[in-house]
MOPAC internal coordinates of N, CA, C and O (Angstrom, degrees):
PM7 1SCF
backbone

  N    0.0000 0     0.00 0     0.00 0    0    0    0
  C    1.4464 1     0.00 0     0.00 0    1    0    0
  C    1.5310 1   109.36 1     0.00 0    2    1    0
  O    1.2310 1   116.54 1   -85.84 1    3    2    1
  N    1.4344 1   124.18 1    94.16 1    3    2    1
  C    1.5280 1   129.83 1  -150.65 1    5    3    2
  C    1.4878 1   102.07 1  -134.91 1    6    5    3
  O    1.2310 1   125.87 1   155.02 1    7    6    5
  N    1.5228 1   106.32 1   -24.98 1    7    6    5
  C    1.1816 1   102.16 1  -179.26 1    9    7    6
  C    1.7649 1   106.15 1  -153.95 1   10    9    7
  O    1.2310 1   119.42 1   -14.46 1   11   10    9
  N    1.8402 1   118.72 1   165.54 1   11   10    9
  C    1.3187 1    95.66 1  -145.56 1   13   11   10
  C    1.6370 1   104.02 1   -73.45 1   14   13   11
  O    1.2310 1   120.99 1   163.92 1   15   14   13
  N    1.2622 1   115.72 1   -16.08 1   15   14   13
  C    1.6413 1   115.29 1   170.21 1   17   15   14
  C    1.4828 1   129.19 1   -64.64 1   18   17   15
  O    1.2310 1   123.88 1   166.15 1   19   18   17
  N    1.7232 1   110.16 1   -13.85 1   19   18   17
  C    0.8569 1   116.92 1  -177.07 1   21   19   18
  C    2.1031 1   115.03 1   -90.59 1   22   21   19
  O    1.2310 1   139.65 1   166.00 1   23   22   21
  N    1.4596 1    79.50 1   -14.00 1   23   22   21
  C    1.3338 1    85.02 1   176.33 1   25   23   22
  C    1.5195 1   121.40 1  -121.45 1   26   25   23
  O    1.2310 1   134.20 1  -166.69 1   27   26   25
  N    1.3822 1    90.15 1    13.31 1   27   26   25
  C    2.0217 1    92.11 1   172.20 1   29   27   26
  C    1.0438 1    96.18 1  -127.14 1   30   29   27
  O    1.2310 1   111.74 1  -159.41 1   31   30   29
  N    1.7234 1   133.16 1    20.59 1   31   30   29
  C    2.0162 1   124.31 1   119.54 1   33   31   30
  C    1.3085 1    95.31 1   -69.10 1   34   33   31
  O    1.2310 1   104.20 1   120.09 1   35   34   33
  N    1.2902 1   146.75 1   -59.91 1   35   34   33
  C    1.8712 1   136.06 1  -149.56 1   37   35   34
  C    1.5669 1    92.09 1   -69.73 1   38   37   35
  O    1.2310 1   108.71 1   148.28 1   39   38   37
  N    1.1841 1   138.73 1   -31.72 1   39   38   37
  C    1.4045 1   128.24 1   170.81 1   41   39   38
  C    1.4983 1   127.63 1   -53.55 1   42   41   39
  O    1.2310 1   129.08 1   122.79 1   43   42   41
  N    1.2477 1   100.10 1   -57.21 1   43   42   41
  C    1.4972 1   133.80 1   164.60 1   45   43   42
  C    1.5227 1   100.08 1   -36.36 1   46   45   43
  O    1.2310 1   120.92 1   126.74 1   47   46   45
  N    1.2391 1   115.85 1   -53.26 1   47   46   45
  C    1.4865 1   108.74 1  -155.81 1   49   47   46
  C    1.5032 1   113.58 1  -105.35 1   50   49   47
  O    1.2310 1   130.78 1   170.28 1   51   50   49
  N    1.5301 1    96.81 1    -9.72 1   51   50   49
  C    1.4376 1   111.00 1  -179.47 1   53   51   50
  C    1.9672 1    95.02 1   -68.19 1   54   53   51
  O    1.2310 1   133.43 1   132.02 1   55   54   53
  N    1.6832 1    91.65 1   -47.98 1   55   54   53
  C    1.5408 1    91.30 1  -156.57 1   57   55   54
  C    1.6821 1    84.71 1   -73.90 1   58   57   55
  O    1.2310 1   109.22 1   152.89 1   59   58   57
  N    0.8253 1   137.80 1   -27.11 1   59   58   57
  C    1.8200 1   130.13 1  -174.00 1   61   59   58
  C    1.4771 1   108.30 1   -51.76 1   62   61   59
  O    1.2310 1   125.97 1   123.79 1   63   62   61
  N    1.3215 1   106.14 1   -56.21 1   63   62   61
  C    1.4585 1   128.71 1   155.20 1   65   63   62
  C    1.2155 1   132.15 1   -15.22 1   66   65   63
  O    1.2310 1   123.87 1   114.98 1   67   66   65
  N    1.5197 1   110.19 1   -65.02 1   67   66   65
  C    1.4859 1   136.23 1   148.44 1   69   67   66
  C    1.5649 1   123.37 1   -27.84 1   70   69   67
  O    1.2310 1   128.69 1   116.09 1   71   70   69
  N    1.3116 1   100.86 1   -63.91 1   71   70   69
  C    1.4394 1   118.30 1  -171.51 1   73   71   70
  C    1.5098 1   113.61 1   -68.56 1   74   73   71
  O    1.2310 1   128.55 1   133.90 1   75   74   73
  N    1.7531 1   101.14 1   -46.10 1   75   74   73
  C    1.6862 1   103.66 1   164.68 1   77   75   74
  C    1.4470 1   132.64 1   -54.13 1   78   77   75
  O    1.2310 1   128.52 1   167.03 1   79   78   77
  N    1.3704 1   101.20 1   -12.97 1   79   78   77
  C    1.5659 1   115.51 1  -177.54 1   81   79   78
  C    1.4481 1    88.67 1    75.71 1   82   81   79
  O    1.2310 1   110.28 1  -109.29 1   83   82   81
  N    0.8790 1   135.87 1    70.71 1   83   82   81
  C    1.3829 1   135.58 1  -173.32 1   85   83   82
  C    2.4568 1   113.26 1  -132.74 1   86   85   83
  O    1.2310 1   134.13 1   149.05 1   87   86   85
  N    1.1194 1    90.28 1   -30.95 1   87   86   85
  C    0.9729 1    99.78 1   170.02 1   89   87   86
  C    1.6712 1   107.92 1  -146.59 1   90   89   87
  O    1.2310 1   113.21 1   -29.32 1   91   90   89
  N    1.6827 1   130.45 1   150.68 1   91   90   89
  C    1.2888 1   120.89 1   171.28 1   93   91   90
  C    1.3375 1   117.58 1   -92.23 1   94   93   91
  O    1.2310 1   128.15 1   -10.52 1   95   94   93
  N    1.3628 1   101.91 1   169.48 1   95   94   93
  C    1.3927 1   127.59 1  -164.19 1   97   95   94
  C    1.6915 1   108.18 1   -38.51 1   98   97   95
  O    1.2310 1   122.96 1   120.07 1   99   98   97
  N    1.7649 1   111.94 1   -59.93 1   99   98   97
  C    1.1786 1    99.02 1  -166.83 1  101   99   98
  C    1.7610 1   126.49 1   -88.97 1  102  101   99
  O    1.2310 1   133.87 1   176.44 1  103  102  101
  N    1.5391 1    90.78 1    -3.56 1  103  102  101
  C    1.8945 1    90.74 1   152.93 1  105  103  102
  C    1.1898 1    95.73 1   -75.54 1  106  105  103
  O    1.2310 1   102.77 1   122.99 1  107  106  105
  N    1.4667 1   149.20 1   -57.01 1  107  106  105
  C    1.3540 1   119.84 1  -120.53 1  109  107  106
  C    1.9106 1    90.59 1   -91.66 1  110  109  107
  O    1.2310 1   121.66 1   179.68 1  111  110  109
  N    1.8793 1   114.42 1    -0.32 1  111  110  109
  C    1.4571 1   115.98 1  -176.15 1  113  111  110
  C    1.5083 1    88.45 1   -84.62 1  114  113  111
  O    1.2310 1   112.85 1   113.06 1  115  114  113
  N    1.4277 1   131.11 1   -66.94 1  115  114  113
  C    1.2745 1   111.43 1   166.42 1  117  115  114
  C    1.4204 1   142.57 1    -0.80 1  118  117  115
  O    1.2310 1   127.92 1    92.43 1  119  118  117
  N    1.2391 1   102.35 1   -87.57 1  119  118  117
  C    1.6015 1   119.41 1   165.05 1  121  119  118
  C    1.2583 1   106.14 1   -40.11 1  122  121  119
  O    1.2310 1   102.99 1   128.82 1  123  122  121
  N    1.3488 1   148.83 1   -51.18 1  123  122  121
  C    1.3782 1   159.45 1  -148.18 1  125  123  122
  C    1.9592 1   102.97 1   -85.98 1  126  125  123
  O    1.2310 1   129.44 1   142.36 1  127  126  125
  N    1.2521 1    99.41 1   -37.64 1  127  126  125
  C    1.4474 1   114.98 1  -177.43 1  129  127  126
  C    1.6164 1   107.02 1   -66.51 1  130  129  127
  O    1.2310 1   128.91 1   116.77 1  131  130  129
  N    1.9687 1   100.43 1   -63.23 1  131  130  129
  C    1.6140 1   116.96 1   175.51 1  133  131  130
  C    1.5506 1   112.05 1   -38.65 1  134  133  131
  O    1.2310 1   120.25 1   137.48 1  135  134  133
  N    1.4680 1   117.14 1   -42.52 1  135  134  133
  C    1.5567 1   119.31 1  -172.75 1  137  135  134
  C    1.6649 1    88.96 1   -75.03 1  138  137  135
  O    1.2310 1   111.89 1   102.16 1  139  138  137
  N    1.4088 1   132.89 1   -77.84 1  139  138  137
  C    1.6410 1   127.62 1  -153.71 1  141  139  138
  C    1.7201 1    79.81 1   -27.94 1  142  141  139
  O    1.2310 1   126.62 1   109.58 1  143  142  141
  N    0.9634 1   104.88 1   -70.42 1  143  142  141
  C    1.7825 1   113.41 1  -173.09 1  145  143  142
  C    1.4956 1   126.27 1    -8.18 1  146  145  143
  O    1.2310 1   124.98 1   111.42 1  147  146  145
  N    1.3766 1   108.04 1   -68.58 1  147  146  145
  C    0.8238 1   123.36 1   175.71 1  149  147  146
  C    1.7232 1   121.41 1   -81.61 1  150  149  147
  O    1.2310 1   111.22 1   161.46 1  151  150  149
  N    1.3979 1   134.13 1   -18.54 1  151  150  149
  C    1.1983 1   138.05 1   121.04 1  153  151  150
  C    1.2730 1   138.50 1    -9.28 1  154  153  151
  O    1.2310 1   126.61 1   115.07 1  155  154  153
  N    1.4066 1   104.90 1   -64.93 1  155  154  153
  C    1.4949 1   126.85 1   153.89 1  157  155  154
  C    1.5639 1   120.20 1   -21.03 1  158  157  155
  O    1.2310 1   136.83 1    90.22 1  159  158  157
  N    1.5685 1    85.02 1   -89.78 1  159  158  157
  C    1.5288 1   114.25 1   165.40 1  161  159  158
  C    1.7499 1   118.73 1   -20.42 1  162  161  159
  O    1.2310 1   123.28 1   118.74 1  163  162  161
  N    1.6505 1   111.32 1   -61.26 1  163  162  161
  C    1.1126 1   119.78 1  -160.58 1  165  163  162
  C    1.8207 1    97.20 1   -82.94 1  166  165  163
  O    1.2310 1   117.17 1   132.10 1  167  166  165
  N    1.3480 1   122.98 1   -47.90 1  167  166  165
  C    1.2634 1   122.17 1   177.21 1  169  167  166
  C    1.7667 1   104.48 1   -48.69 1  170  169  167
  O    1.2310 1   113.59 1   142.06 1  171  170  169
  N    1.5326 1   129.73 1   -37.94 1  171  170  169
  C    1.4518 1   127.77 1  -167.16 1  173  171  170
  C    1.2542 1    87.69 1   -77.61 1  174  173  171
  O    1.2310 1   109.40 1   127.03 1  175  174  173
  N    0.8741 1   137.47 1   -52.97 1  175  174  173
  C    2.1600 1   144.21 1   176.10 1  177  175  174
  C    1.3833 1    98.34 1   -31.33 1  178  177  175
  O    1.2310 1   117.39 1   128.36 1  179  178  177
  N    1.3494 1   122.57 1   -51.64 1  179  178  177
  C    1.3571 1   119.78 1  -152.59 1  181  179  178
  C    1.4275 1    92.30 1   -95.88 1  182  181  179
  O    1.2310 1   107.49 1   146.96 1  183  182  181
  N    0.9789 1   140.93 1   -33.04 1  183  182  181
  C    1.4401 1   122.40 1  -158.35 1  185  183  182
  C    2.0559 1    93.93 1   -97.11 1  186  185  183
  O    1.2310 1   125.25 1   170.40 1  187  186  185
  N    1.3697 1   107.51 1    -9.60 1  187  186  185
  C    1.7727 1    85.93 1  -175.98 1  189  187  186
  C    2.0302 1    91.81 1   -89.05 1  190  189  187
  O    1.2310 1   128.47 1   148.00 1  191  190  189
  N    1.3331 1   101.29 1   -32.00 1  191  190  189
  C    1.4755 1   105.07 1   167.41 1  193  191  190
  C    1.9139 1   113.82 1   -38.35 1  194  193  191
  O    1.2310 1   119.19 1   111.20 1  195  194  193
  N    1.1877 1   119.14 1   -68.80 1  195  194  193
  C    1.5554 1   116.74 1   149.39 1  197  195  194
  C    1.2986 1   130.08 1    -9.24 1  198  197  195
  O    1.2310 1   130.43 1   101.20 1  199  198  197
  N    1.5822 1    97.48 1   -78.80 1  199  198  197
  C    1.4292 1   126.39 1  -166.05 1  201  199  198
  C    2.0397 1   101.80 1   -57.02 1  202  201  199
  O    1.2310 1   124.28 1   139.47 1  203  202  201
  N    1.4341 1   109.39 1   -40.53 1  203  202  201
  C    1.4743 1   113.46 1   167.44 1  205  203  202
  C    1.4003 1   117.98 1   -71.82 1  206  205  203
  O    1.2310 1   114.20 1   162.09 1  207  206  205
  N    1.0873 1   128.60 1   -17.91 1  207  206  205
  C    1.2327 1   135.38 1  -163.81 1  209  207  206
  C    1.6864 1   105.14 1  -101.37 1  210  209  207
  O    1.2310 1   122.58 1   156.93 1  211  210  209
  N    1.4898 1   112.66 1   -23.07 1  211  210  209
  C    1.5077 1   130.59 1   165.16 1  213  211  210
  C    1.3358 1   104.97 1   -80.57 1  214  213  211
  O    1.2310 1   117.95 1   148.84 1  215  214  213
  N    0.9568 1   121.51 1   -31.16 1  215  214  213
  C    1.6175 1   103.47 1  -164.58 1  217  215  214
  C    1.7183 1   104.04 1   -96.87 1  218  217  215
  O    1.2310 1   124.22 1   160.30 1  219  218  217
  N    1.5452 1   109.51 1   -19.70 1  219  218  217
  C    1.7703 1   106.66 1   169.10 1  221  219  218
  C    1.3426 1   110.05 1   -56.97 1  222  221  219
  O    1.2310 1   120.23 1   144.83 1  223  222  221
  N    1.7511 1   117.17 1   -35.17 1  223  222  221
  C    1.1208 1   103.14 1  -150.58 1  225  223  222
  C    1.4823 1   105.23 1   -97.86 1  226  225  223
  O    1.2310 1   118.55 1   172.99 1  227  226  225
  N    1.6251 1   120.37 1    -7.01 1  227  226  225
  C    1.5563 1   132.54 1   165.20 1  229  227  226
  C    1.2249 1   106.26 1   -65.63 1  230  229  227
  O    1.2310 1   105.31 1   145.25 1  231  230  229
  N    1.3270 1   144.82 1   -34.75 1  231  230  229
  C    1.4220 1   147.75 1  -125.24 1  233  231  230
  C    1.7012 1    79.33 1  -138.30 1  234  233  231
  O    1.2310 1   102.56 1   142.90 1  235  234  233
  N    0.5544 1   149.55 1   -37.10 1  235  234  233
  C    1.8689 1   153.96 1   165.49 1  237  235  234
  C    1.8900 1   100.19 1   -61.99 1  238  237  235
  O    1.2310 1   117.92 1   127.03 1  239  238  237
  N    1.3063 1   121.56 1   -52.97 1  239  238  237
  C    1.3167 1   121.37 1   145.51 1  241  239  238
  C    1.5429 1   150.41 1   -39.29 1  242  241  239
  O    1.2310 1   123.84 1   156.72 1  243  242  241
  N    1.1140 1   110.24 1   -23.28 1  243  242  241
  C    1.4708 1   143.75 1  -156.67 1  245  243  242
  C    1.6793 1    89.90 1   -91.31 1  246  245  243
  O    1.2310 1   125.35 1   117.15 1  247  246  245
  N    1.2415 1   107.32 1   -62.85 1  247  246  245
  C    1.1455 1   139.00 1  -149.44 1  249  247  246
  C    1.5535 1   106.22 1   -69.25 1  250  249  247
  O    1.2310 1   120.10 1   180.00 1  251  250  249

């Protein structure tokens, strides 16, 4: 789960999972938690990724 597509199939299948009776509730709440998690993570990645990419181009201005 590395990226957000990569982890909204493991959702998908977690909850598929679920439904099959295939795994229970509080792994599959687990797992469900680990992804928001890692979601998180990748959305804060991307927006300081931005936030650097704004400030080259202010400071390239400045100049």
């Amino acid at each position: 789960m590395t990226t957000p597509r990569e982890t909204r199939k493991a959702v998908n299948r977690i909850a598929n999972m679920l439904l099959n009776g295939e795994i229970d509730a509080k792994t599959a709440n687990a797992i469900l938690y680990a992804a928001n998690v890692t979601l998180g993570a990748i959305r804060t990645d991307e927006q300081q990724t931005k936030i650097d990419e704004l400030e080259k181009i202010v400071n390239g201005m400045q100049k």
